[in-house]
C-alpha positions as CSV (number, residue, x, y, z in Angstrom):
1,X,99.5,-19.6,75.4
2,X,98.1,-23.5,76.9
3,X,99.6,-26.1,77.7
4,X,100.1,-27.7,74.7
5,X,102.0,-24.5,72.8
6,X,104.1,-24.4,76.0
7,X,105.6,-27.7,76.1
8,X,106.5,-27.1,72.2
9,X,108.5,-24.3,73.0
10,X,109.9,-26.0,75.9
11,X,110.8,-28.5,74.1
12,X,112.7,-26.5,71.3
13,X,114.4,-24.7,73.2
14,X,115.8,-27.5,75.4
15,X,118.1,-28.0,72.8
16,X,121.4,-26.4,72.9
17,X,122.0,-25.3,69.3
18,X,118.1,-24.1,69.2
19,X,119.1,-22.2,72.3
20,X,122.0,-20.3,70.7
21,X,120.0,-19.3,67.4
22,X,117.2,-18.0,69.6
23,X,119.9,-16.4,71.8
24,X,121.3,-14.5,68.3
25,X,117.9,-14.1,66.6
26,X,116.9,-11.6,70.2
27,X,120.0,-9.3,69.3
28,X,118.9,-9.1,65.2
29,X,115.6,-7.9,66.7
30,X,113.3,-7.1,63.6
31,X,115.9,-6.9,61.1
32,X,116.5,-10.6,61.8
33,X,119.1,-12.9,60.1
34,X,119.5,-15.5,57.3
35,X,119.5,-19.0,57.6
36,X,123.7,-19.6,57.0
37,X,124.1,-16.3,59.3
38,X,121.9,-17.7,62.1
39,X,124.0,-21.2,61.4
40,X,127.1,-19.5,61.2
41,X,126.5,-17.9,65.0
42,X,125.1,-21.2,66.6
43,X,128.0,-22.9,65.4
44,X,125.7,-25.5,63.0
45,X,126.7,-26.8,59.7
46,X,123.4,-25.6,57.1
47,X,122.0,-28.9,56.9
48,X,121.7,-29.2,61.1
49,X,120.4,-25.2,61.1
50,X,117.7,-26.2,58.7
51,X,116.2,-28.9,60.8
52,X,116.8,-26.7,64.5
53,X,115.1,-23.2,62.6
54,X,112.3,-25.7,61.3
55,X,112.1,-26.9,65.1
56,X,111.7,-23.7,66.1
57,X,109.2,-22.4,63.7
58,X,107.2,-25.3,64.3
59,X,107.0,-24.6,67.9
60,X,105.9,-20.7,67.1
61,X,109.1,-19.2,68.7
62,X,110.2,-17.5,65.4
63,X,109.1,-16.8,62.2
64,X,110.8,-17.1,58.4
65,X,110.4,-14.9,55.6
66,X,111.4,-15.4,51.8
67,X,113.7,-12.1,50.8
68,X,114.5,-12.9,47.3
69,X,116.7,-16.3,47.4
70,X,117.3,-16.4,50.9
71,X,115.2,-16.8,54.0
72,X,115.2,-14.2,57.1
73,X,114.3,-15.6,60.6
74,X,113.0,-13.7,63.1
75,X,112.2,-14.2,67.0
76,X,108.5,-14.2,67.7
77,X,108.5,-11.6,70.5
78,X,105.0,-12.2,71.4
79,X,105.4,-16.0,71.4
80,X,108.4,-15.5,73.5
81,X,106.6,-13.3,75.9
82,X,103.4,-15.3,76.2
83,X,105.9,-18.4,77.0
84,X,107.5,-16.4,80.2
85,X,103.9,-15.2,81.2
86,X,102.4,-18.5,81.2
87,X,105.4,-19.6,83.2
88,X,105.0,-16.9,85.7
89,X,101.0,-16.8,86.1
90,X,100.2,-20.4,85.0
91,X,102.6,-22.4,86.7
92,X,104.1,-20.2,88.8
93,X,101.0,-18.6,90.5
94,X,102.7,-14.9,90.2
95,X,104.9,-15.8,92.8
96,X,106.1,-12.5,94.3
97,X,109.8,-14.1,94.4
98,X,109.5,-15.7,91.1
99,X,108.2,-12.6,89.3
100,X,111.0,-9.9,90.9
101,X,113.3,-11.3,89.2
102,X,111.9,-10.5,86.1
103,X,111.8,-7.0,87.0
104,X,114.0,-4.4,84.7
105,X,117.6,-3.9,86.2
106,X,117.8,-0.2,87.1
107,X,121.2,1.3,86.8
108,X,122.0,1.2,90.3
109,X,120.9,-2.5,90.9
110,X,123.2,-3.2,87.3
């Protein structure tokens, strides 16, 4: 990921509603979800999902699919990933404090 393809994402995500769908689209994993699902569980009217899912496919942070008459949106995993990795090593130098956190929770720290 550069600079440029992070401050897209950045930028679509700093949106609340994008937020949310990206939030529900991460627990559909690679089944995904329909547009008037994904609207449905951000809490958009269709019209308002439609431009936010076209925000976020524009910015490479999920993908859509036709499946017959409707369209299925997925989370980019990779796009995702590469965002929090040029987070941590590009701007934040591999920080030893910065990247702990983003160490797995074992049960006993859970």
């Amino acid at each position: 990921m550069n600079e440029n393809q992070a401050v897209a994402a950045l930028s679509a995500l700093s949106q609340e509603t994008r937020l949310r769908m990206v939030r529900y689209l991460v627990t559909k994993g690679g089944e995904g979800a329909a547009a008037g699902e994904v609207a449905k569980a951000a809490g958009a009217s269709s019209s308002r999902a439609s431009f936010h899912l076209n925000a976020l496919s524009q910015a490479g942070l999920i993908t859509a699919t036709r499946a017959s008459r409707s369209i299925i949106y997925r989370v980019d995993f990779a796009a995702m990933g590469g965002l929090i990795g040029y987070l941590i090593e590009d701007c934040c130098q591999n920080d030893p404090t910065i990247v702990s956190c983003c160490a797995p929770l074992t049960k006993q720290q859970g």
